[in-house]
C-alpha positions in Angstrom: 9.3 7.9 -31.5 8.0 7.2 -27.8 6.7 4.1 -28.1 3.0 5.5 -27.1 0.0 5.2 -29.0 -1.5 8.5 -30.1 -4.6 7.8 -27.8 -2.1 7.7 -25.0 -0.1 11.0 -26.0 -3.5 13.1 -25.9 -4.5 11.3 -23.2 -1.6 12.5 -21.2 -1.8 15.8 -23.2 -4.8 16.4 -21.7 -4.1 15.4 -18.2 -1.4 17.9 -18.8 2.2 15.6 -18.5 2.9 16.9 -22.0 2.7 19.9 -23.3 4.0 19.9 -26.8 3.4 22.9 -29.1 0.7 23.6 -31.7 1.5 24.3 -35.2 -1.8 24.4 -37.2 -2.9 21.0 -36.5 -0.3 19.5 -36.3 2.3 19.0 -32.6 5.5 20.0 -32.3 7.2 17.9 -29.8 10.5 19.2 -28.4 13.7 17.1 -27.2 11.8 17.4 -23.5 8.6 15.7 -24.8 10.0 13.2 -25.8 12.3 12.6 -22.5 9.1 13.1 -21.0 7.3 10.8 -22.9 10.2 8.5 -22.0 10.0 9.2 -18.0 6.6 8.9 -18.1 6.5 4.9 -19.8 9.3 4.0 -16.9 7.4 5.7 -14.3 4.6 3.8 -15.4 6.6 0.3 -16.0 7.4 0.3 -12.2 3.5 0.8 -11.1 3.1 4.7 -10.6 0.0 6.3 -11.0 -0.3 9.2 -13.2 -1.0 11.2 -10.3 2.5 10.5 -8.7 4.1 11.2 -11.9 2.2 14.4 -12.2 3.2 15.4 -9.0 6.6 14.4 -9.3 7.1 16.2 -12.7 5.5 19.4 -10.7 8.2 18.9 -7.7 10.7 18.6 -10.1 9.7 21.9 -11.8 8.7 24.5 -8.6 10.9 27.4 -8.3 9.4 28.4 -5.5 11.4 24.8 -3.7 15.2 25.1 -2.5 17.1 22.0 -3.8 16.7 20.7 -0.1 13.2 20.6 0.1 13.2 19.5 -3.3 15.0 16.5 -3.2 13.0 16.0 0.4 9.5 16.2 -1.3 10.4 14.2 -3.8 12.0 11.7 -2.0 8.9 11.3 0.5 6.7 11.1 -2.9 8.8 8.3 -3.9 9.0 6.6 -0.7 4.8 6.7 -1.1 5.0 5.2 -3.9 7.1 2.4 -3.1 4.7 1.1 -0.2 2.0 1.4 -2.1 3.6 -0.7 -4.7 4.2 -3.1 -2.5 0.8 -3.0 -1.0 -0.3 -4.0 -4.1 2.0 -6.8 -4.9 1.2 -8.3 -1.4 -2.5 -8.2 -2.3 -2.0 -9.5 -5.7 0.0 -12.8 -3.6 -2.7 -13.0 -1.7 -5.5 -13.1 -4.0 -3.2 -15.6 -5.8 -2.8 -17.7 -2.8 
């Protein structure tokens, strides 16, 4: 249903970016998971690391944040991101140069 192996789903399981339920041994994944699941592969397609997706799933989720610093934290996160993106597709020119 997402597209993911099963090594990848306990692998991100375990690093905590989805947290489906346990029935016996068997997982119950909710309507979120799967979004999740989802978010995660795009996240992933563009070049994040699993460390900015972690943390951007964690912004997105902190009560403790008004919308406003929300939406600021996560923009900044983003904005991170994006250079270091490009970094990297400068350095893969390069290299191919």
């Amino acid at each position: 249903m997402t597209g993911l192996s099963v090594l990848t789903i306990r692998y991100y399981m375990g690093l905590g970016l989805l947290t489906p339920q346990q029935t016996g041994r068997n997982w119950d994944f909710s309507q979120e998971d799967l979004s999740r699941a989802a978010a995660i592969a795009r996240y992933k397609d563009c070049g994040f690391s699993l460390q900015a997706i972690a943390a951007l799933f964690s912004l997105q989720q902190d009560p403790a944040l008004s919308r406003k610093e929300r939406n600021l934290r996560i923009d900044c996160l983003l904005e991170k991101e994006r250079c270091r993106i490009r970094r990297d597709e400068q350095e893969l020119a390069n290299s191919l140069d």
